[in-house]
PDB file of N, H, CA, C and O in Angstrom:
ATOM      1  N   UNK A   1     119.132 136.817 160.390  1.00  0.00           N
ATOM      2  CA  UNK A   1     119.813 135.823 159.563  1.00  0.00           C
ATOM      3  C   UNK A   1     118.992 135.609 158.303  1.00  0.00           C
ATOM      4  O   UNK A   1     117.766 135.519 158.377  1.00  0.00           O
ATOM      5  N   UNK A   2     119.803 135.506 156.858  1.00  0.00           N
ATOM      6  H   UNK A   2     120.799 135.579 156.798  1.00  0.00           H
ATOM      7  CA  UNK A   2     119.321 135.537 155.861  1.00  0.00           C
ATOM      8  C   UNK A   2     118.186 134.277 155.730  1.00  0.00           C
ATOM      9  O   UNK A   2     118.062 133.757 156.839  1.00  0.00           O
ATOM     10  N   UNK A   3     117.575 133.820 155.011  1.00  0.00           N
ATOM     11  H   UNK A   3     117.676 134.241 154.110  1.00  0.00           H
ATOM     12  CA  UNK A   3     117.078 132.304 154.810  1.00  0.00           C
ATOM     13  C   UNK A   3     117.692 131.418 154.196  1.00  0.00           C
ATOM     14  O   UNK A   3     117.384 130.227 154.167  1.00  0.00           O
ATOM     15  N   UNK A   4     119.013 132.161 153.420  1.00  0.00           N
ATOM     16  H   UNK A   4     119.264 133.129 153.443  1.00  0.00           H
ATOM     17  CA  UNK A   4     120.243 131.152 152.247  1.00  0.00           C
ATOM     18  C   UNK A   4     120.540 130.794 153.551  1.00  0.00           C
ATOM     19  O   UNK A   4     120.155 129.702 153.970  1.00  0.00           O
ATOM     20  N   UNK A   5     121.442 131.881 154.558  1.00  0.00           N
ATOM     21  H   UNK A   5     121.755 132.768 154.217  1.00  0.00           H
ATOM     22  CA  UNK A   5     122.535 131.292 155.303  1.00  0.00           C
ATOM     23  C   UNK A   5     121.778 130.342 155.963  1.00  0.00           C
ATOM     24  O   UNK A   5     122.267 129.212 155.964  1.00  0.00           O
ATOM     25  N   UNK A   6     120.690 130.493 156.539  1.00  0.00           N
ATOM     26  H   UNK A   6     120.293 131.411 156.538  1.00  0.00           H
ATOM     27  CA  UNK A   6     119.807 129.355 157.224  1.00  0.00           C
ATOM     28  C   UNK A   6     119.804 128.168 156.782  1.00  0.00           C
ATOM     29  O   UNK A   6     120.032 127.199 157.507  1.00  0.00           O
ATOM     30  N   UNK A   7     119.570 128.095 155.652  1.00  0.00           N
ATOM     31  H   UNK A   7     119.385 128.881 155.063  1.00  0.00           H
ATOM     32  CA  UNK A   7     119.009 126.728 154.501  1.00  0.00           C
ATOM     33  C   UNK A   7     120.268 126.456 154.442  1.00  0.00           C
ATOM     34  O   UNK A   7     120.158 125.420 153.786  1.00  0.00           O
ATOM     35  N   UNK A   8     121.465 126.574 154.622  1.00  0.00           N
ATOM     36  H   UNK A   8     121.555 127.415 155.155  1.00  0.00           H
ATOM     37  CA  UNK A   8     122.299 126.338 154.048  1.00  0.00           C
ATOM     38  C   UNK A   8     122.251 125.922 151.982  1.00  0.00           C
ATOM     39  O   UNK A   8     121.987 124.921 151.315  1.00  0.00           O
ATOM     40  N   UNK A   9     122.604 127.122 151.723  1.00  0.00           N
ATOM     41  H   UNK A   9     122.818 127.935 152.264  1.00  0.00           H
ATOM     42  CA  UNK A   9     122.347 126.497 149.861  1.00  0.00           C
ATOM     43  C   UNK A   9     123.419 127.035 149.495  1.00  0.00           C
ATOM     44  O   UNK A   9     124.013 128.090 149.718  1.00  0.00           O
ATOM     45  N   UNK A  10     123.613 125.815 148.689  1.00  0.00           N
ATOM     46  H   UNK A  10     123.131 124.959 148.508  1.00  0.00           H
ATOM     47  CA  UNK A  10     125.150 125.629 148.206  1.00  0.00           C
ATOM     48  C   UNK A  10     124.931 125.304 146.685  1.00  0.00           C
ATOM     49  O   UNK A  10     124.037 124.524 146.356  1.00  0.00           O
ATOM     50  N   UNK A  11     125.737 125.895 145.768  1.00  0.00           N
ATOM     51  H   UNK A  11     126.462 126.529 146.035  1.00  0.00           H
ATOM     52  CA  UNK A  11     125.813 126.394 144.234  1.00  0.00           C
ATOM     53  C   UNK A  11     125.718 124.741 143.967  1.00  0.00           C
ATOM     54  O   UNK A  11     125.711 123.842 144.808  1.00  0.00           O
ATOM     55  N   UNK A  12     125.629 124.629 142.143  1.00  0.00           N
ATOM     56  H   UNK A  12     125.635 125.359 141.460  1.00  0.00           H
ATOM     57  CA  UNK A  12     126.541 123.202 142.019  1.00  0.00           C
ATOM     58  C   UNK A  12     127.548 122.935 142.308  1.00  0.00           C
ATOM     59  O   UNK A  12     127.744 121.961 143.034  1.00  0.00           O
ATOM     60  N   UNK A  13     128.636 123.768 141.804  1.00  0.00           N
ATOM     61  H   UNK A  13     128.477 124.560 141.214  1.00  0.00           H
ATOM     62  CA  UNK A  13     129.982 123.587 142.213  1.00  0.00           C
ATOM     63  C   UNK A  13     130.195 123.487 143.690  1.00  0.00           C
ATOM     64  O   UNK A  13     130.826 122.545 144.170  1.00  0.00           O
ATOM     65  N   UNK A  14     129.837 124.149 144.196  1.00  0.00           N
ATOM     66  H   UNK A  14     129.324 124.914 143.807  1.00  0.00           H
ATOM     67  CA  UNK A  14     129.743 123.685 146.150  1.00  0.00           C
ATOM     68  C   UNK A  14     129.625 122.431 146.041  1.00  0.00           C
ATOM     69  O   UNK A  14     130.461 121.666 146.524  1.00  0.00           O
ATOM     70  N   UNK A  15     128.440 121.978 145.311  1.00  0.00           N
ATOM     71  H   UNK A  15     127.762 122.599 144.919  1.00  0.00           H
ATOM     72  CA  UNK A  15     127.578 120.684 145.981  1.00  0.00           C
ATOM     73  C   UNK A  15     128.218 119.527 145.004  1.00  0.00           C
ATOM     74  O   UNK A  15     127.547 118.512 145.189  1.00  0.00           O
ATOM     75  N   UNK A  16     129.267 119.277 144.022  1.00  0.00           N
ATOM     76  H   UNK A  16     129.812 120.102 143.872  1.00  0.00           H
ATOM     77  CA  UNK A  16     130.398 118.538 143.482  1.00  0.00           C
ATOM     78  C   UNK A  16     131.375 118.344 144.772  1.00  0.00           C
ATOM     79  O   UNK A  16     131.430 117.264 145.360  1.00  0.00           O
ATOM     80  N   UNK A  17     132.058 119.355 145.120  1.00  0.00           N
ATOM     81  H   UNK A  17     132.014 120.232 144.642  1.00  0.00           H
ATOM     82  CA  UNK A  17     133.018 119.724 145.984  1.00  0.00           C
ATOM     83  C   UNK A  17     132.489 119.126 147.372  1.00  0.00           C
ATOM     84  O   UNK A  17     133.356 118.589 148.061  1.00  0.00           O
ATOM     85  N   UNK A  18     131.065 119.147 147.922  1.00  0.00           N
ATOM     86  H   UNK A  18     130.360 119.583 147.363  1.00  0.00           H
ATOM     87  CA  UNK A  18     130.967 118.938 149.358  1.00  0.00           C
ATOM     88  C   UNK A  18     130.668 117.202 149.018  1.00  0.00           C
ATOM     89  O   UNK A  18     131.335 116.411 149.685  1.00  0.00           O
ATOM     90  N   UNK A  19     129.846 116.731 148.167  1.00  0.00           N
ATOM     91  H   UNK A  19     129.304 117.374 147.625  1.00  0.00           H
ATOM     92  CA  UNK A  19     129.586 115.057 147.856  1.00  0.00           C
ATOM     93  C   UNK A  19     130.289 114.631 147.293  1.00  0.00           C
ATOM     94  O   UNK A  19     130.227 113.402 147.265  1.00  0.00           O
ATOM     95  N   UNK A  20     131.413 115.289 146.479  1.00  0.00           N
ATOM     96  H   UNK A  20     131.464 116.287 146.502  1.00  0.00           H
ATOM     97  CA  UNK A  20     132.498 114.420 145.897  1.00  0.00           C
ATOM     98  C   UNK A  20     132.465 113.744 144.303  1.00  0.00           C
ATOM     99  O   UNK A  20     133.343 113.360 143.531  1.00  0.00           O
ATOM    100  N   UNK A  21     131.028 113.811 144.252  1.00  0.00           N
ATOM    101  H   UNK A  21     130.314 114.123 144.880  1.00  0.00           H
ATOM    102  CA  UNK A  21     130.419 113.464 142.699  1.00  0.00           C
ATOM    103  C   UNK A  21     130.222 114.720 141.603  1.00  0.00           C
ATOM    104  O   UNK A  21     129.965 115.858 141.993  1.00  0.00           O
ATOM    105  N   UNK A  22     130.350 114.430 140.410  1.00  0.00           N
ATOM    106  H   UNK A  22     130.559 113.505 140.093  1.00  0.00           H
ATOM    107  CA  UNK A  22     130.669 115.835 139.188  1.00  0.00           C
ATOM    108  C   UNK A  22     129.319 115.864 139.276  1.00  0.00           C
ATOM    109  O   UNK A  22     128.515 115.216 139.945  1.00  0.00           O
ATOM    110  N   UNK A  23     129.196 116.887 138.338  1.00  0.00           N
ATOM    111  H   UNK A  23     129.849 117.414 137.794  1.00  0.00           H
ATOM    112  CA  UNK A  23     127.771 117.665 138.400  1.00  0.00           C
ATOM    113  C   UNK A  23     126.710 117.242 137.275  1.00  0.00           C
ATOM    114  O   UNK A  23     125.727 117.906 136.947  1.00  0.00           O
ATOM    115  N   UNK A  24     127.094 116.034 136.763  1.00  0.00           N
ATOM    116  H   UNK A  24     127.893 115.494 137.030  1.00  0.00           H
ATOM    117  CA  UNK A  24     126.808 115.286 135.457  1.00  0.00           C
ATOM    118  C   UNK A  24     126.045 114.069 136.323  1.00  0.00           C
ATOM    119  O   UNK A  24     125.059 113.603 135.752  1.00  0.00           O
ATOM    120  N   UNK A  25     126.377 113.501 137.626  1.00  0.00           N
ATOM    121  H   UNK A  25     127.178 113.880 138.090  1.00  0.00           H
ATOM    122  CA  UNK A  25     126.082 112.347 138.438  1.00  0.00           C
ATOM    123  C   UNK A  25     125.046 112.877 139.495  1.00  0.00           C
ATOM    124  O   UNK A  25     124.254 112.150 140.095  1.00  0.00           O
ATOM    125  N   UNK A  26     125.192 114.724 139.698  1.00  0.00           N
ATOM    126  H   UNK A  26     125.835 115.314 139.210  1.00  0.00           H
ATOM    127  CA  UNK A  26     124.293 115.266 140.568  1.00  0.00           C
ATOM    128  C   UNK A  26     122.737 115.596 139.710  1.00  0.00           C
ATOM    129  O   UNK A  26     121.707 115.880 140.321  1.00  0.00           O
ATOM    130  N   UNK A  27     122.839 115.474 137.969  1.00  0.00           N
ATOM    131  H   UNK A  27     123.675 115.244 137.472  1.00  0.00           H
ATOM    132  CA  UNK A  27     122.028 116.290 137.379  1.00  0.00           C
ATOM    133  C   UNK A  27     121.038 114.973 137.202  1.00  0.00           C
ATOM    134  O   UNK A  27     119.813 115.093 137.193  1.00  0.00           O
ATOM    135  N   UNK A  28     121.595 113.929 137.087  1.00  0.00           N
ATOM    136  H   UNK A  28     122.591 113.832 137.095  1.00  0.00           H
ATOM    137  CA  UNK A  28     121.220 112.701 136.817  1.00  0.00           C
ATOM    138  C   UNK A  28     120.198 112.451 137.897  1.00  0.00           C
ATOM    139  O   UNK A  28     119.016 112.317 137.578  1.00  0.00           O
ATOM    140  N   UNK A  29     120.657 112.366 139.406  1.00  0.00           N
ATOM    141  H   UNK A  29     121.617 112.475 139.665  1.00  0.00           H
ATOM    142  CA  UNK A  29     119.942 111.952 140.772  1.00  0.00           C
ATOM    143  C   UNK A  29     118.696 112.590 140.232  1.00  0.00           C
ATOM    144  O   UNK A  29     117.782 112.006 139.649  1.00  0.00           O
ATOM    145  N   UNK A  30     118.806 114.168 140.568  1.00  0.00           N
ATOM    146  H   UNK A  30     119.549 114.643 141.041  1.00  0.00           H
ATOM    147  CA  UNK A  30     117.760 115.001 140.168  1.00  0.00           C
ATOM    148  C   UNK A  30     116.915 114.794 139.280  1.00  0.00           C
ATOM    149  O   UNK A  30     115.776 115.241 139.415  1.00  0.00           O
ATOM    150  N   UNK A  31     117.334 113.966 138.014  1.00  0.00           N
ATOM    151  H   UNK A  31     118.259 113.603 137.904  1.00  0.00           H
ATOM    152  CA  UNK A  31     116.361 113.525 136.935  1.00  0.00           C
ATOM    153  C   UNK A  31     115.397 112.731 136.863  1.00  0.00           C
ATOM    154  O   UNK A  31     114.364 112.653 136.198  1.00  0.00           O
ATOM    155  N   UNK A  32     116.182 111.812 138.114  1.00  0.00           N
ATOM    156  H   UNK A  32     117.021 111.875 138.655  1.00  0.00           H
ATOM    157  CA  UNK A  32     115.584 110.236 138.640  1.00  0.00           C
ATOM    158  C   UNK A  32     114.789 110.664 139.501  1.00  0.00           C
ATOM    159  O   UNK A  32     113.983 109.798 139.843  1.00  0.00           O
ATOM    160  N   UNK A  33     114.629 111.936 140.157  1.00  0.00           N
ATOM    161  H   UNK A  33     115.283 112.639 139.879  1.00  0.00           H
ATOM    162  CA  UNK A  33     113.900 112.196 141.497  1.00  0.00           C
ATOM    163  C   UNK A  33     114.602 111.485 142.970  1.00  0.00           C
ATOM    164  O   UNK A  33     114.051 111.008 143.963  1.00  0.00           O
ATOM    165  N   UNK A  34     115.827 111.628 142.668  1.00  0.00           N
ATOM    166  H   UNK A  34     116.275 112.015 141.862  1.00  0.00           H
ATOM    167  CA  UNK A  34     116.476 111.208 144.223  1.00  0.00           C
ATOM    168  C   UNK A  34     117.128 112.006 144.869  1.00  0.00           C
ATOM    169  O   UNK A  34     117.728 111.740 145.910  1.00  0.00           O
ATOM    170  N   UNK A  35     117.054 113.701 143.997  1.00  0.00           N
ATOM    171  H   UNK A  35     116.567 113.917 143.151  1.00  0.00           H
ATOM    172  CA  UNK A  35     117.729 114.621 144.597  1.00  0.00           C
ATOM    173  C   UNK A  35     116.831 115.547 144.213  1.00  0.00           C
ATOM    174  O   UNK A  35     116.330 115.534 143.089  1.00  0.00           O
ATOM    175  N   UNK A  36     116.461 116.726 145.419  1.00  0.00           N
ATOM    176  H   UNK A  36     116.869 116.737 146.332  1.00  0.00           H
ATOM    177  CA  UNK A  36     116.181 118.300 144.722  1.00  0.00           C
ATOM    178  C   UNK A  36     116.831 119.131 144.774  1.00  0.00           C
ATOM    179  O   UNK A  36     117.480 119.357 145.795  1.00  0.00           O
ATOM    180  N   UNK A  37     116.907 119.976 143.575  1.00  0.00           N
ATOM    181  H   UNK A  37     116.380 119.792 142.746  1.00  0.00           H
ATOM    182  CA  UNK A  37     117.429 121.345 143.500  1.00  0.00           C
ATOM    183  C   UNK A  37     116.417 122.253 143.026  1.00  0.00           C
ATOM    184  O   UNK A  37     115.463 121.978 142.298  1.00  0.00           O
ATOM    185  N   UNK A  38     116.794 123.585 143.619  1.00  0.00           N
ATOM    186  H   UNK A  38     117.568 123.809 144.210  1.00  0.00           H
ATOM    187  CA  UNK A  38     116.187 124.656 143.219  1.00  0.00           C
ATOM    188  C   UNK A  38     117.289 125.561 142.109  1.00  0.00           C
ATOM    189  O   UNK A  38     118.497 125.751 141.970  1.00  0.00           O
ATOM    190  N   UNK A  39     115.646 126.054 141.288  1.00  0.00           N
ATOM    191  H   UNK A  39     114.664 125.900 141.401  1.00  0.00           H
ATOM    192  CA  UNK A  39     116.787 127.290 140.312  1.00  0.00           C
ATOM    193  C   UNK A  39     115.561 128.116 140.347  1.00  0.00           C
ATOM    194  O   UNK A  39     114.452 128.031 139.819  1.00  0.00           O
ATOM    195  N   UNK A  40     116.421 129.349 141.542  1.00  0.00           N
ATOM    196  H   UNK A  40     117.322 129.418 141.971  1.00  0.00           H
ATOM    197  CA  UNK A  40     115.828 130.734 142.093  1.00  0.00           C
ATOM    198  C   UNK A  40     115.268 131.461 140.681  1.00  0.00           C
ATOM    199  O   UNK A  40     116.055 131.581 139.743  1.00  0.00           O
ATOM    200  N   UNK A  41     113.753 131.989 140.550  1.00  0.00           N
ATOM    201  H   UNK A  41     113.113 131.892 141.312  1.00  0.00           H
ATOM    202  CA  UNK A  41     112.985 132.159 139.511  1.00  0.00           C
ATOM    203  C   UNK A  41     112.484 131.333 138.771  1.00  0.00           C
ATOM    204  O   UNK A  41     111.505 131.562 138.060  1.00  0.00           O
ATOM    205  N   UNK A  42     113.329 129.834 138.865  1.00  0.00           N
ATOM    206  H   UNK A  42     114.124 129.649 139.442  1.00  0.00           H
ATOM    207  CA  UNK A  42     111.747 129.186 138.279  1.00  0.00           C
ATOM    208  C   UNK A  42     112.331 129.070 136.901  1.00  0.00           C
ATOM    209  O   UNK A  42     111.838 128.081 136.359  1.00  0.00           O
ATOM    210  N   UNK A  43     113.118 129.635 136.183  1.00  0.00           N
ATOM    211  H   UNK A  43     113.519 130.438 136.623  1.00  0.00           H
ATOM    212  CA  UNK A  43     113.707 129.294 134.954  1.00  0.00           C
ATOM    213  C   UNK A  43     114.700 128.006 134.651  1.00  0.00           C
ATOM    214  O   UNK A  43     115.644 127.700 135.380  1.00  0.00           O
ATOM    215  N   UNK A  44     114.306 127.282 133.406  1.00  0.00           N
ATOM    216  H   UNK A  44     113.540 127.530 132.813  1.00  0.00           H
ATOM    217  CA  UNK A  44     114.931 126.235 133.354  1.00  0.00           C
ATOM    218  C   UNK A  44     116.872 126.029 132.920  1.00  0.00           C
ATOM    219  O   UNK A  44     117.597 125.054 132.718  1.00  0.00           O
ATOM    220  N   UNK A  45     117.085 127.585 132.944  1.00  0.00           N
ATOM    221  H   UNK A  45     116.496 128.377 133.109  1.00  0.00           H
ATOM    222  CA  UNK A  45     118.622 128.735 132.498  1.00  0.00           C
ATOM    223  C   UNK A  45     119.253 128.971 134.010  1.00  0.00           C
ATOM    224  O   UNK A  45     120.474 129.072 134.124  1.00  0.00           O
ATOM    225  N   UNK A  46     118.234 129.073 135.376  1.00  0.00           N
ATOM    226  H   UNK A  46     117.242 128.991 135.284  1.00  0.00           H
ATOM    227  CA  UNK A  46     119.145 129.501 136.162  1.00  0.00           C
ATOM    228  C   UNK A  46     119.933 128.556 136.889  1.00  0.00           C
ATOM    229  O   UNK A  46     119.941 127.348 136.651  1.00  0.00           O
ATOM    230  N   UNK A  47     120.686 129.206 137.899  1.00  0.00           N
ATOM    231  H   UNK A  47     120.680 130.187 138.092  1.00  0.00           H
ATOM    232  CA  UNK A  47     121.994 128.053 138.719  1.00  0.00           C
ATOM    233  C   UNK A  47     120.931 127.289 139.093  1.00  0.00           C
ATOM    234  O   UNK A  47     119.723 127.520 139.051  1.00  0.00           O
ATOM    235  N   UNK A  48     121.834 125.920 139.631  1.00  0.00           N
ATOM    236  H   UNK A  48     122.816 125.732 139.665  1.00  0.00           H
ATOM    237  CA  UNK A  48     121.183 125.021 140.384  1.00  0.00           C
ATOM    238  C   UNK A  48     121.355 125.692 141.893  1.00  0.00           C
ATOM    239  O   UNK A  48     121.939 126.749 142.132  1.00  0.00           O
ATOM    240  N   UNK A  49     120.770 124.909 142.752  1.00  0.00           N
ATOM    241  H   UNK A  49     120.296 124.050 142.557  1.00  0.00           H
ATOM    242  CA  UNK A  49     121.227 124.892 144.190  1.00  0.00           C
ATOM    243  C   UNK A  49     120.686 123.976 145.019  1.00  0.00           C
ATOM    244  O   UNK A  49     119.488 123.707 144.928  1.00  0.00           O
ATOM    245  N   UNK A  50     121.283 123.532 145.697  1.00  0.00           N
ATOM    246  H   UNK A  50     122.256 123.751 145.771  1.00  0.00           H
ATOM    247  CA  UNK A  50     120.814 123.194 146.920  1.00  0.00           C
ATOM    248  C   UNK A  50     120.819 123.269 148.506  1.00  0.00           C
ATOM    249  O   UNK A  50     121.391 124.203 149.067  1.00  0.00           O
ATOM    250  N   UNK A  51     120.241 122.374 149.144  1.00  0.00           N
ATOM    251  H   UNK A  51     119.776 121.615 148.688  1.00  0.00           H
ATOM    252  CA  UNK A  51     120.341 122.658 150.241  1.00  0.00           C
ATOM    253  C   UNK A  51     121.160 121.490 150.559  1.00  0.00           C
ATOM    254  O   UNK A  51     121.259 120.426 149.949  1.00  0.00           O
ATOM    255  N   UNK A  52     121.854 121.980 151.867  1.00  0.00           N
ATOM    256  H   UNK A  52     121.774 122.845 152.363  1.00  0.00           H
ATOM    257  CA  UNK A  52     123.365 121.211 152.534  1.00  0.00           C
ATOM    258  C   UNK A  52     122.449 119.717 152.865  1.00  0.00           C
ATOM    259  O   UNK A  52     122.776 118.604 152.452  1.00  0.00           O
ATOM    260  N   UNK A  53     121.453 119.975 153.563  1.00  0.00           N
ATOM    261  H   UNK A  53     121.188 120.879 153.899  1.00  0.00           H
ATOM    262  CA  UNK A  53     120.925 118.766 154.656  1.00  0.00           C
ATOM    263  C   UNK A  53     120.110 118.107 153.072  1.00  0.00           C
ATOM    264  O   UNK A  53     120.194 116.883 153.178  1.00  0.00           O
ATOM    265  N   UNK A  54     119.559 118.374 152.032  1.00  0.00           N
ATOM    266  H   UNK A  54     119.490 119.368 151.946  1.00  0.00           H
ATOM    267  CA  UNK A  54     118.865 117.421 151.102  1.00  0.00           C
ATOM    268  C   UNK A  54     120.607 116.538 150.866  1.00  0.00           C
ATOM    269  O   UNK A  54     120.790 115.372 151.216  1.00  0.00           O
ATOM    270  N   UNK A  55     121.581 117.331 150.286  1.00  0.00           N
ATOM    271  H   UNK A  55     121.432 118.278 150.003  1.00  0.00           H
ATOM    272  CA  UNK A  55     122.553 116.567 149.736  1.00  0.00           C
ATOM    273  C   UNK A  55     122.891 115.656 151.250  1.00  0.00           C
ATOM    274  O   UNK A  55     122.942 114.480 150.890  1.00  0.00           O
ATOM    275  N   UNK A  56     123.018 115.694 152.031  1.00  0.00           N
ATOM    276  H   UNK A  56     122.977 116.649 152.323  1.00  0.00           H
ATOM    277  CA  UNK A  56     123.116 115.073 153.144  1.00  0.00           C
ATOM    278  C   UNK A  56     122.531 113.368 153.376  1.00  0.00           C
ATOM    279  O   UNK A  56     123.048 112.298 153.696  1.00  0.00           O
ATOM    280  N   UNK A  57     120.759 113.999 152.896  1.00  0.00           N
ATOM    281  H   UNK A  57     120.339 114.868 152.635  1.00  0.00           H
ATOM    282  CA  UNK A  57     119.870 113.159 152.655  1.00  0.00           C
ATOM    283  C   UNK A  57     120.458 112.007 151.399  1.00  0.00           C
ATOM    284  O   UNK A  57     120.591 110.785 151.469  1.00  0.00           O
ATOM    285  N   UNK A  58     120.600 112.504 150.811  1.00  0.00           N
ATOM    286  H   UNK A  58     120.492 113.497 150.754  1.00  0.00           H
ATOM    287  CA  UNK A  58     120.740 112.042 148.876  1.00  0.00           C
ATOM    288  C   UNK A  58     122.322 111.206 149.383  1.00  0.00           C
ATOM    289  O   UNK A  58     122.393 110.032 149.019  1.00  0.00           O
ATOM    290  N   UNK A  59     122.988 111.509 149.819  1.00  0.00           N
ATOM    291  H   UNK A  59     122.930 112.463 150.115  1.00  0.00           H
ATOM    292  CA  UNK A  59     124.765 111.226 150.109  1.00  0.00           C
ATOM    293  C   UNK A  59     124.007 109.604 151.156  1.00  0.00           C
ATOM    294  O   UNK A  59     124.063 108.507 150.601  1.00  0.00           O
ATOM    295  N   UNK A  60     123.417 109.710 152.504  1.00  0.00           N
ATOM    296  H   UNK A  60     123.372 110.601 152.955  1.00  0.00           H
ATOM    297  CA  UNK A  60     122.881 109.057 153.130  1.00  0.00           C
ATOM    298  C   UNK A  60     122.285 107.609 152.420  1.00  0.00           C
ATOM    299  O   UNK A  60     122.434 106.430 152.741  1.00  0.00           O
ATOM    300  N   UNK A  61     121.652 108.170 151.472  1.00  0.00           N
ATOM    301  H   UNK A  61     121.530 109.128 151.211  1.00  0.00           H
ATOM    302  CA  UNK A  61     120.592 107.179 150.540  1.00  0.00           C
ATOM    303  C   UNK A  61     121.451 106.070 149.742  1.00  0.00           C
ATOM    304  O   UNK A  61     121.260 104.859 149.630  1.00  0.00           O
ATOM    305  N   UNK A  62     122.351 106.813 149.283  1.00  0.00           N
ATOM    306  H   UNK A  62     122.506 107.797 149.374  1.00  0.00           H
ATOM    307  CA  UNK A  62     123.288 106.222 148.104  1.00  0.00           C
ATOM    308  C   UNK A  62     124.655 105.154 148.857  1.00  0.00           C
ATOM    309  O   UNK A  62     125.334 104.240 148.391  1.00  0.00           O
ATOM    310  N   UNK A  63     124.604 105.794 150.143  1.00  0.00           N
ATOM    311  H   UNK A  63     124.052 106.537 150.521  1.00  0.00           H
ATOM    312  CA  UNK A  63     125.055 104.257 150.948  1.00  0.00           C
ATOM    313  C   UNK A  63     124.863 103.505 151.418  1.00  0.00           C
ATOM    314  O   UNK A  63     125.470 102.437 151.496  1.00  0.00           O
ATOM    315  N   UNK A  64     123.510 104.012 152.095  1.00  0.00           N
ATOM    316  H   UNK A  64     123.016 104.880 152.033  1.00  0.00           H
ATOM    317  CA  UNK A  64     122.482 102.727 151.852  1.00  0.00           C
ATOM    318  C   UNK A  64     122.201 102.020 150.928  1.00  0.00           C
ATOM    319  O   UNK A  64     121.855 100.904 151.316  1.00  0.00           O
ATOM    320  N   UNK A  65     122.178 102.211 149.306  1.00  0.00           N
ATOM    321  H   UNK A  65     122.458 103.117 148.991  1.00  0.00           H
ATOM    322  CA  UNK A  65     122.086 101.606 148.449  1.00  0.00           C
ATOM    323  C   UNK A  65     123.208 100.424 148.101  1.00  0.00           C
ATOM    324  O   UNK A  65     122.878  99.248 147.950  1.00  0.00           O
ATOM    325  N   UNK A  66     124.451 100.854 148.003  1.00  0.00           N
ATOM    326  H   UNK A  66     124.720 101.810 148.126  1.00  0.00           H
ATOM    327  CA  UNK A  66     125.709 100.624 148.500  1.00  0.00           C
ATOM    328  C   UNK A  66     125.710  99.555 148.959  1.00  0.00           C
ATOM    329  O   UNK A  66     126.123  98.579 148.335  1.00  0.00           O
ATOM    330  N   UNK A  67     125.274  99.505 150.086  1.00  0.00           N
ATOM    331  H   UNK A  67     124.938 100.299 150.594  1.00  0.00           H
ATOM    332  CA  UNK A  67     125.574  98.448 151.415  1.00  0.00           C
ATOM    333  C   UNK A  67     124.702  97.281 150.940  1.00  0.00           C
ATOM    334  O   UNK A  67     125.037  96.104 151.073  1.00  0.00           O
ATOM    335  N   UNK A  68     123.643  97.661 150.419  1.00  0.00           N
ATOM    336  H   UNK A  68     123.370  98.617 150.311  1.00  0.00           H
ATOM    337  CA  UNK A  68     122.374  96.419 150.064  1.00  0.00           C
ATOM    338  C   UNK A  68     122.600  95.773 148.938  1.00  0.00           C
ATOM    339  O   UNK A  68     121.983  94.715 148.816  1.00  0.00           O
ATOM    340  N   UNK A  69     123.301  96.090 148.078  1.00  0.00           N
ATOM    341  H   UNK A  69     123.802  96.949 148.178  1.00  0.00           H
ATOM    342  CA  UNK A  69     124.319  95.380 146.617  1.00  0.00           C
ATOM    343  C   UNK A  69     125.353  94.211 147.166  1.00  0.00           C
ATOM    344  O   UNK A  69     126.100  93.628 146.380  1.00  0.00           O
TER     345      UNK A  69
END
């Protein structure tokens, strides 16, 4: 088994589509440090990605936040 299929890593567009939020609200988390993504090589040009269980994490967090408002 590959280590993608393992990790489960999912494009941006996956990761809009699986949390429901545009990729403008995902780039943001990431900016703030409440989300990671990887971009395979290390260049600040390549795709994003992530992993299923961080967005999981990050999705988790933000209703907790939610609930405490």
């Amino acid at each position: 088994m590959s280590l993608a299929r393992k990790r489960q890593m999912l494009s941006i567009e996956q990761a809009e589509e699986y949390t429901g939020y545009s990729d403008l609200i995902i780039k943001r988390a990431i900016k703030r440090g409440e989300l990671k993504g990887e971009r395979p090589g290390g260049s600040k040009f390549a795709r994003l990605y992530f992993e299923q269980a961080e967005l999981d994490r990050w999705l988790a967090a933000i209703e907790v936040d939610a609930e405490a408002q």
